[in-house]
DOLUMDO-792069 format. One record per residue (C-alpha): residue number from 1; residue in one letter; z, x, y. Coordinates in steps of 0.1 Angstrom, whole numbers, plus 5000, padded with zeros to 4 digits. Each point is the difference from the previous one (the first is absolute). Layout:
// DOLUMDO-792069
   nr  rest     z     x     y
  NUM     A     Z     X     Y
...
END
This chain:
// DOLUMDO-792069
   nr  rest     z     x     y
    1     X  5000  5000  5000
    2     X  5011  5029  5022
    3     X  4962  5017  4994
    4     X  4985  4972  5007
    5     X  5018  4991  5031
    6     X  4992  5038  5008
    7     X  4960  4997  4990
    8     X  5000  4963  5021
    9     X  5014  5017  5032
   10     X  4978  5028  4996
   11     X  4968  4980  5002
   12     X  5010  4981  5028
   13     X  5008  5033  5017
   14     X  4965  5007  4994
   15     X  4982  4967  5012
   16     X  5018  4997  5029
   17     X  4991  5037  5013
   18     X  4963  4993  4987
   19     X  4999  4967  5024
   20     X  5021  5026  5024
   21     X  4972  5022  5001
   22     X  4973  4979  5001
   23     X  5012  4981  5036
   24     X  5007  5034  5008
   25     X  4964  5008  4997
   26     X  4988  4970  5012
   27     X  5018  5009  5038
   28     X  4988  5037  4997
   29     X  4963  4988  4992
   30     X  5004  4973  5033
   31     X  5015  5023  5022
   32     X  4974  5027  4996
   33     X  4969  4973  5003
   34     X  5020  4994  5034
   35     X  5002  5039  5008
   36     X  4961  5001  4993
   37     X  4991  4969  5016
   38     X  5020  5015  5035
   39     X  4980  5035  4991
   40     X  4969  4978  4997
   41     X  5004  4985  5035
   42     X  5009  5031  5018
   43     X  4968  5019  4986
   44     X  4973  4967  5014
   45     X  5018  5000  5032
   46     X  4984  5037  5002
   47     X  4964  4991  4999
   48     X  4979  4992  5028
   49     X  4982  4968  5000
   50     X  4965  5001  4986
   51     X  5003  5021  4980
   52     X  4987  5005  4960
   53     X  5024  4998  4979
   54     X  5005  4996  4958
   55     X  5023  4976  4986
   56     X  5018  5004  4966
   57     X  5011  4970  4987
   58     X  5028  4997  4975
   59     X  4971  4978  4976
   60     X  4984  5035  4998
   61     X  4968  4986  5026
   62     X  4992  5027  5027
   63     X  4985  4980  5034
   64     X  4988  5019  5029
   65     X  4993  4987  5032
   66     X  5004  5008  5036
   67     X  5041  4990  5014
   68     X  5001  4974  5018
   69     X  5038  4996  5007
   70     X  5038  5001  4984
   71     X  5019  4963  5005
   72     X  5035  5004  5000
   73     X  5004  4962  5001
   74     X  4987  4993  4969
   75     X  4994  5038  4986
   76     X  4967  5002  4997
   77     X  4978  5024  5000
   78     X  4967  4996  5011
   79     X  4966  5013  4996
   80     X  4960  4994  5000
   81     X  4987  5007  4962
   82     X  4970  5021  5013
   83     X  4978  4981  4973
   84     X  5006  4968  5022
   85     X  4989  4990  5033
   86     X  5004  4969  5020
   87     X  5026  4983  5024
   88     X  5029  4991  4972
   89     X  4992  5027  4975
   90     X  5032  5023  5007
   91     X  5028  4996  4972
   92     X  5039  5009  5001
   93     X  5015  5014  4973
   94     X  5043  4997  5000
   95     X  5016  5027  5003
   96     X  5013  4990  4964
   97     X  4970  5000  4985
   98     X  4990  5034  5010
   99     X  5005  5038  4980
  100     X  4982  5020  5024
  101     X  4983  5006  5032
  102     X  4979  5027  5014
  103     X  4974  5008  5028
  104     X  4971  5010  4983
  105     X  4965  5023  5016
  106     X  4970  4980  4991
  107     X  4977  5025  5017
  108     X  5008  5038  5013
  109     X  4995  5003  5037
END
């Protein structure tokens, strides 16, 4: 009875750290996506309007396009795809949704 009572309290031990752990995780993994996020922000707020830039999305998609604009209303990040032209044709990305961005050289001067 005594072993078992040992073995039982044992195993609970071990769930409750496991469950533990995991919440633990979950907090470290949201805290960081914040940290990145505020990284994110602080690198667009560097780059001067119009120009190219590539998008890395966290789906794996890269989208270039020329920058249009940051909202910090609704963070979004805004660009004109360069295969698209027209009045409505820019897209924003959220800040979110995005892994990368860079300015990018189409042509050497």
């Amino acid at each position: 009875m005594r072993r078992y009572l040992l073995i039982s309290g044992f195993c609970s031990l071990i769930c409750i750290a496991s469950v533990r752990a995991e919440e633990s995780y979950k907090q470290l993994s949201h805290e960081y996506n914040l940290d990145y996020q505020n990284w994110l922000r602080g690198k667009i707020l560097k780059f001067p309007k119009k120009a190219t830039v590539e998008l890395e999305l966290k789906n794996h998609n890269i989208v270039r396009g020329v920058f249009e604009g940051y909202s910090k209303y609704d963070d979004s990040f805004w660009i004109l795809p360069l295969e698209k032209h027209g009045l409505f044709a820019d897209e924003a990305y959220d800040i979110s949704e995005i892994l990368d961005v860079k300015i990018i050289v189409l042509r050497s001067i």
